[in-house]
C-alpha positions as CSV (number, residue, x, y, z in Angstrom):
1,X,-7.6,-17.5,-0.6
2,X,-4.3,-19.1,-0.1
3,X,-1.2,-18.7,-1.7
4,X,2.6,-19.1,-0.3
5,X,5.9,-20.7,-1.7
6,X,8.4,-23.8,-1.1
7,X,11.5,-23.7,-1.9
8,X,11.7,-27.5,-0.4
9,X,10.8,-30.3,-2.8
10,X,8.2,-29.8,-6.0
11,X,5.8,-27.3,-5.9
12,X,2.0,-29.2,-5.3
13,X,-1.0,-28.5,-7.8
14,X,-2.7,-26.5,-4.5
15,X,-0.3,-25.4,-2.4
16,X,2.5,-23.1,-3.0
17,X,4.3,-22.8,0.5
18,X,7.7,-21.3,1.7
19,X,10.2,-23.3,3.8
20,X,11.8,-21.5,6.9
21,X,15.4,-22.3,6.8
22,X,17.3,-22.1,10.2
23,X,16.2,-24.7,11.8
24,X,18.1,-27.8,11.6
25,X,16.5,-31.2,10.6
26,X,14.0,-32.5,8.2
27,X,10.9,-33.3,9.8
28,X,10.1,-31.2,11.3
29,X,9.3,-29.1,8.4
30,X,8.4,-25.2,8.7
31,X,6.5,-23.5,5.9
32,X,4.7,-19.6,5.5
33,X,1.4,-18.8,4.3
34,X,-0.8,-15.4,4.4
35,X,-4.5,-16.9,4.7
36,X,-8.1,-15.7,5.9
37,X,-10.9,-13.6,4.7
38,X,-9.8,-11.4,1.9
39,X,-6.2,-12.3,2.2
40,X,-4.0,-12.2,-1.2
41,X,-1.3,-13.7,-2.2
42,X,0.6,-11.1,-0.4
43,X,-1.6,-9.6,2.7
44,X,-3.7,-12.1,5.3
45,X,-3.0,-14.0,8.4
46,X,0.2,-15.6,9.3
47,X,0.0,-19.0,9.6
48,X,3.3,-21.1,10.0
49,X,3.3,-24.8,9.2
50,X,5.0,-27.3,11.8
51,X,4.9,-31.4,11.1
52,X,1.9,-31.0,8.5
53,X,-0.1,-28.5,11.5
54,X,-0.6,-25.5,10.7
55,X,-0.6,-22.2,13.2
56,X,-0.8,-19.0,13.9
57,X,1.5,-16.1,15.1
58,X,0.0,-14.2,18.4
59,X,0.3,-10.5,17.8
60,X,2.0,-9.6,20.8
61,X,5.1,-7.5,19.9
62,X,4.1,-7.8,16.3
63,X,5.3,-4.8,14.6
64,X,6.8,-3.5,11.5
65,X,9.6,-5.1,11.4
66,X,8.4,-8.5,11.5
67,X,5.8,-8.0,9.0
68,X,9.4,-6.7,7.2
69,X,10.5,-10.3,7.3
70,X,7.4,-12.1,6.1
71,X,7.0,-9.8,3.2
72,X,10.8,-10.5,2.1
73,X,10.7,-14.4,2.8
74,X,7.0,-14.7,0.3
75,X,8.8,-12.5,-2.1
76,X,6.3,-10.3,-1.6
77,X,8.1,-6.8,-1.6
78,X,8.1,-4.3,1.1
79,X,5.4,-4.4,4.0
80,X,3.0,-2.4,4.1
81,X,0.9,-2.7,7.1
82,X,1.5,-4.9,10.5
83,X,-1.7,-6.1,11.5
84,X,-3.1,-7.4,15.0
85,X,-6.6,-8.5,16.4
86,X,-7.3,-11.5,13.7
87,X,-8.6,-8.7,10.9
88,X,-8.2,-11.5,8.5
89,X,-9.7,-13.5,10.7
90,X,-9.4,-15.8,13.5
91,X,-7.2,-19.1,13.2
92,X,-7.5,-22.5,14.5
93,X,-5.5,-24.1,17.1
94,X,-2.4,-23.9,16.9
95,X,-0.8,-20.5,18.2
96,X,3.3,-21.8,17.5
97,X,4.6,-18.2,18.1
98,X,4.5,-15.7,20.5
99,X,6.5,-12.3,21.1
100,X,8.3,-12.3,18.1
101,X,10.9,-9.8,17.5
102,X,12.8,-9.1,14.5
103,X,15.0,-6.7,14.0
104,X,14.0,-6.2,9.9
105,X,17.2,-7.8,8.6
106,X,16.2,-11.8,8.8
107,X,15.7,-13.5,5.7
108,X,13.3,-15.8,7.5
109,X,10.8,-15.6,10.3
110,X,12.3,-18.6,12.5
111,X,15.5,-16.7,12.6
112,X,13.9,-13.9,14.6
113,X,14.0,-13.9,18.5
114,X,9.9,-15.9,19.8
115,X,9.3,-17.7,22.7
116,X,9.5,-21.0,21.2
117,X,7.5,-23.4,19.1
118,X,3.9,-23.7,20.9
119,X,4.8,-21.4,23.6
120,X,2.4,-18.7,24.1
121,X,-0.5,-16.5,26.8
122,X,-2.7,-15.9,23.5
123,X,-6.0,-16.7,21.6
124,X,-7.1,-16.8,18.0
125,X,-8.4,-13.1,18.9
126,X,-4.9,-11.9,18.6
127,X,-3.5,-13.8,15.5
128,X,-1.2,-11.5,13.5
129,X,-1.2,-10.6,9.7
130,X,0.5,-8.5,7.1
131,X,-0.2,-6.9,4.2
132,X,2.4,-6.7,1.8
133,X,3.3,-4.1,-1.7
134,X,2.8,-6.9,-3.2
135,X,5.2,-9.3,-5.6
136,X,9.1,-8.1,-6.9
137,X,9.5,-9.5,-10.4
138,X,12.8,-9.5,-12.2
139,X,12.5,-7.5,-15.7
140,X,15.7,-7.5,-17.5
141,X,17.9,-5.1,-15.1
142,X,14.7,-4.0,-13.7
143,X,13.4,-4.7,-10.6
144,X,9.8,-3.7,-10.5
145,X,6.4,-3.8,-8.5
146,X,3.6,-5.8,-10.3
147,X,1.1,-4.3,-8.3
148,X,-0.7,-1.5,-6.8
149,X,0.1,-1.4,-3.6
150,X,-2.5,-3.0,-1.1
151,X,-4.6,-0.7,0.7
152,X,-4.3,2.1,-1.3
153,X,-6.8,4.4,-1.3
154,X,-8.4,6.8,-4.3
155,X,-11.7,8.8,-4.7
156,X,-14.2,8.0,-7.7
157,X,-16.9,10.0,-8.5
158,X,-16.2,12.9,-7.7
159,X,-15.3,16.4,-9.8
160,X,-10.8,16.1,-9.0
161,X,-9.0,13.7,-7.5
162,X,-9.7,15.1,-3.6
163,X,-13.1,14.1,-3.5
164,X,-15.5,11.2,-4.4
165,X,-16.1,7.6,-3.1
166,X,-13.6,6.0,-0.8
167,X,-12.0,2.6,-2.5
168,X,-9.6,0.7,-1.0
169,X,-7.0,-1.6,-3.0
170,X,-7.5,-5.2,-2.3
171,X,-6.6,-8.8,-4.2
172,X,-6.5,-6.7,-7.8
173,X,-10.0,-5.1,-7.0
174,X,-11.0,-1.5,-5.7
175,X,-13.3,-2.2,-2.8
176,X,-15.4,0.4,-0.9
177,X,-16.3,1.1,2.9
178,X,-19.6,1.2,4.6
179,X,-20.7,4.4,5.7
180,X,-22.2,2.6,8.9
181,X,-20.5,5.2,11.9
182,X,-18.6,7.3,9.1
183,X,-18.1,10.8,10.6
184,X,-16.0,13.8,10.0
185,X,-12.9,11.8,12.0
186,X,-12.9,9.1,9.4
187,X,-12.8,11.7,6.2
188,X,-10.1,13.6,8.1
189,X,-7.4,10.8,8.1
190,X,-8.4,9.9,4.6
191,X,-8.0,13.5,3.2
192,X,-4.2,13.1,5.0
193,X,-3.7,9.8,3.5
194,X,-4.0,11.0,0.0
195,X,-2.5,14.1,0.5
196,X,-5.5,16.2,-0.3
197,X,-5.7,18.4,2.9
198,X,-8.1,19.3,5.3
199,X,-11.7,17.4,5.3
200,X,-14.7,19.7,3.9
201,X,-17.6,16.8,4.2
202,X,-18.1,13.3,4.7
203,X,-20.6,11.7,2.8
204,X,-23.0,8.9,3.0
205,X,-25.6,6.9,1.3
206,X,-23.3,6.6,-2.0
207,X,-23.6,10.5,-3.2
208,X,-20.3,9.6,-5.8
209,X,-22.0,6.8,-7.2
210,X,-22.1,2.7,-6.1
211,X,-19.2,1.2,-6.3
212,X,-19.7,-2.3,-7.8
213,X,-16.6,-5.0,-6.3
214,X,-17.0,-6.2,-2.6
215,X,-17.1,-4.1,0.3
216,X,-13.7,-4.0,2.2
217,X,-14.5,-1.9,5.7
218,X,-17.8,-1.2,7.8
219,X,-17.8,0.2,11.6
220,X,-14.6,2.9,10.8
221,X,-14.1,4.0,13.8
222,X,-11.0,6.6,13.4
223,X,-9.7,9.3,16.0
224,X,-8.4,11.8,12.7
225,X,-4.9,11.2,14.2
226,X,-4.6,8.1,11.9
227,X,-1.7,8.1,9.2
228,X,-4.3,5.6,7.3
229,X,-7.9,4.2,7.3
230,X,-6.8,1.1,8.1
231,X,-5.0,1.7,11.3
232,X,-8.1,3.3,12.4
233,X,-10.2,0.8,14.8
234,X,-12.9,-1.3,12.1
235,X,-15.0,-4.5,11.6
236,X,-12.9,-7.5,10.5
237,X,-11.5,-6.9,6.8
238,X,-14.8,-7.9,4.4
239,X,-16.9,-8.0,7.3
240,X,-20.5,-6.0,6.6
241,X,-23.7,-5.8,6.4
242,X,-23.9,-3.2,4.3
243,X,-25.1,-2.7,0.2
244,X,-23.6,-0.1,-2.1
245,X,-26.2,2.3,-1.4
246,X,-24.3,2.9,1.5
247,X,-20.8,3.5,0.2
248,X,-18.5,6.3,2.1
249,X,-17.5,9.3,0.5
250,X,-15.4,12.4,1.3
251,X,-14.7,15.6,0.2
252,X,-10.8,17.3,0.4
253,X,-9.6,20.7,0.1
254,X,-7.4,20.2,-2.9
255,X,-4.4,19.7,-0.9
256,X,-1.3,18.8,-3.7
257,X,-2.3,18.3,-7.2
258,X,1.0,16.5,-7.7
259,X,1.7,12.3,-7.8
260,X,4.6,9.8,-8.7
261,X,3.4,7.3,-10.7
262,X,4.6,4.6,-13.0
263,X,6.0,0.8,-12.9
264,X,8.7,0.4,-9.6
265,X,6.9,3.8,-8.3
266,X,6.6,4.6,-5.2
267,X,5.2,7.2,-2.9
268,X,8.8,8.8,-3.0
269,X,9.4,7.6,-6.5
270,X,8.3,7.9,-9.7
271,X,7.1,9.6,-13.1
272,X,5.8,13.2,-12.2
273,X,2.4,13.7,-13.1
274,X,0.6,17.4,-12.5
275,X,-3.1,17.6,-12.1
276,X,-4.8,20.3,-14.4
277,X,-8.3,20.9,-16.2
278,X,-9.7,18.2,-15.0
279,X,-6.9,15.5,-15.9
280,X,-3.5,14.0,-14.5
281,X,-0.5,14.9,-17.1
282,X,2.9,14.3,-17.5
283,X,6.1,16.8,-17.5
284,X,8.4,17.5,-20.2
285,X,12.1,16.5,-18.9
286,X,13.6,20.2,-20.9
287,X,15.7,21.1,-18.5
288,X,14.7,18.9,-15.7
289,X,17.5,18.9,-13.0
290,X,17.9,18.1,-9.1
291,X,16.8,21.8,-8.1
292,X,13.3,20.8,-9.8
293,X,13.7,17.3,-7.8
294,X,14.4,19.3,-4.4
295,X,11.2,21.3,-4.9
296,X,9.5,18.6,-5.9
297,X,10.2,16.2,-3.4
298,X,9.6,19.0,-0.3
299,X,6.1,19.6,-1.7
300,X,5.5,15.5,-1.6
301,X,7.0,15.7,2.1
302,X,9.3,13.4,0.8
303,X,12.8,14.4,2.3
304,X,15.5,14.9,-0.1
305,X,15.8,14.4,-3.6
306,X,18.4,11.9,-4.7
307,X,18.0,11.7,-8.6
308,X,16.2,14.3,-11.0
309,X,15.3,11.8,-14.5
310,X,14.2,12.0,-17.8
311,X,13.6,9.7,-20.7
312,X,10.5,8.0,-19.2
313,X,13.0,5.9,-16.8
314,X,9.3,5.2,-14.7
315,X,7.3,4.3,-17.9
316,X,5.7,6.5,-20.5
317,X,2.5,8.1,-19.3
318,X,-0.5,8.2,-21.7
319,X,-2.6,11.7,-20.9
320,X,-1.0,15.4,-21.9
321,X,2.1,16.6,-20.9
322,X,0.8,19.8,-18.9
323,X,4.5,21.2,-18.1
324,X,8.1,21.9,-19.8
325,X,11.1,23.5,-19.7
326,X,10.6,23.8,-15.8
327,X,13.3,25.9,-14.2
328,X,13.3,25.9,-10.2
329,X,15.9,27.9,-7.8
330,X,15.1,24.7,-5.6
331,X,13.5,27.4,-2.6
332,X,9.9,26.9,-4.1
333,X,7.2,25.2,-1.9
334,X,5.8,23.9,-4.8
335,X,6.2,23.2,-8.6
336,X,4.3,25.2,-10.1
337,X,5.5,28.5,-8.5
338,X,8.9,27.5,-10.3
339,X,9.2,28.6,-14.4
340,X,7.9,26.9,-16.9
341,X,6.4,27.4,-20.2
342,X,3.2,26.9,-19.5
343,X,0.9,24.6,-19.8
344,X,0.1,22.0,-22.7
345,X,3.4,22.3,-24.8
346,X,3.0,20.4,-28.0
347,X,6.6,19.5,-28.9
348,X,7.4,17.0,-26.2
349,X,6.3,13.4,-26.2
350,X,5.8,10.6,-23.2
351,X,9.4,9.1,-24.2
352,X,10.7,12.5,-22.5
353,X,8.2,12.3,-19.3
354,X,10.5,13.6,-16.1
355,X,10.6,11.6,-13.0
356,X,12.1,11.9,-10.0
357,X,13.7,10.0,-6.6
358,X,13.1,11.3,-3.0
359,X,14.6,9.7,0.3
């Protein structure tokens, strides 16, 4: 798939491409597109266009901050992931940067410090990519994520939300991983990725079920100090040669049983939601305050808590509201060692679901 934009001209029937200002002079003419084997509109390889050619970006120095810039300049929201060794593939010739360094701030990725146009020591083995939250849309006074964020990862299958079969968010589809080398080292990172503590099994041979869109990883290869699966060592993104029967699994210690969810949500950010009996449920905002933000946001690991809201400001949820009239002293470790009335009230609806914002 290719998508980018153009802010240069009209926009073509097949190609939607971004110009680079900063340079001076028209030709040459610089574009930005994320391309290659299961790329979206807003993850893939970088390839920059120069006088109708276009390249790739070697991955030497490539880093956070300059997938930063990328994500920014396609309008694409925050970045994600920084990705090296051509896991969306290998380009062809030519490579027309090289060391890039930006500091985060650019609005474009020509205005970041490279070698120069065509300068480079690299191959097509070392073309960089991104993946990106995806794209910002303007909503009235609302600005707002229109998608789940790529590569995030949930568990099907299973009997709670800590265990089941690994999918990974990809191009609007939840897409599995072969269990080809899965071990004990792979489940542990992605037990710490969804916050569902320590690993109790990795499974193979699809014991939660076959997952039915394409297969997204073989060959994990983690070391269990991984923040995420897909900074662990793998075959190139869609690469396999693997069938469902073989989808990964895990299975969690329940680790927190607590999410922020809803549209602009982030990990940091969003409607609470408690999971209990079996479902994910919302909480009533009676008396919802910052010292039930501070609680809440120490148990996410999410620093500080800036803003404690009600009246559904992150959507209305759709499943029970498990929890009201919350009262917290703010020195809890968790939420539901604070006061509340227990759970299931019946005199609250979704329009007062709580939310809250962490740093």
């Amino acid at each position: 798939m290719v998508c980018a934009a153009t802010l240069s001209g009209e926009l073509g029937p097949s190609e939607l491409a971004v110009a680079l200002p900063g340079l001076p002079g028209t030709p040459p003419f610089y574009d930005i597109r994320l391309v290659g084997p299961g790329s979206s509109r807003c993850s893939g390889r970088v390839e920059v266009r120069n006088n109708r050619r276009w390249g790739t970006v070697c991955d030497d120095n490539w880093d956070m901050s300059d997938a930063t810039v990328v994500c920014r300049q396609l309008n694409c929201g925050t970045a994600l992931m920084s990705i090296t060794e051509a896991k969306f593939g290998q380009g062809s010739d030519p490579i027309w940067f090289d060391n890039v360094q930006c500091s985060g701030n650019e609005s474009s990725l020509l205005q970041c410090q490279h070698n120069g146009l065509g300068s480079h020591d690299c191959t097509h083995t070392e073309d960089a990519g991104v993946v990106c939250s995806g794209r910002i849309v303007l909503s009235g006074y609302i600005l707002f994520n229109s998608y789940l964020p790529e590569g995030q990862i949930r568990l099907v299958g299973g009997s709670s939300p800590c265990s089941g079969r690994i999918e990974i968010y990809h191009a609007d589809e939840w897409r599995t991983v072969c269990d080809d080398h899965w071990d004990w080292s792979d489940a542990a990172v992605v037990c710490r990725q969804i916050r569902c503590g320590k690993v109790m099994k990795a499974t193979r041979e699809a014991q939660f079920g076959e997952g039915t869109a394409p297969i997204w990883l073989s060959d994990v290869d983690c070391s269990g100090s991984e923040s995420s699966l897909t900074d662990c060592h793998h075959s190139r993104f869609g690469d396999h040669k693997c069938g469902h029967n073989e989808d990964a699994g895990v299975v969690c210690s329940e680790g927190q049983m607590i999410r922020l969810v809803g549209p602009g949500s982030s990990r940091c950010s969003g409607r609470v939601e408690v999971y209990h009996n079996g479902s994910w449920g919302t909480v009533c905002d009676d008396n919802w305050d910052m010292d039930d933000a501070v609680v809440l946001c120490r148990q996410l690991d999410c620093e500080t808590a800036v803003k404690a809201l009600n009246t559904a400001q992150f959507g209305e949820g759709t499943g029970p509201i498990w929890l009201d009239d919350v009262s917290c002293s703010g020195r809890e470790s968790s939420l539901l060692q604070c006061q509340h009335s227990g759970f299931g009230p019946d005199y609250c609806k979704h329009d007062e679901d709580a939310s809250a914002v962490c740093s």
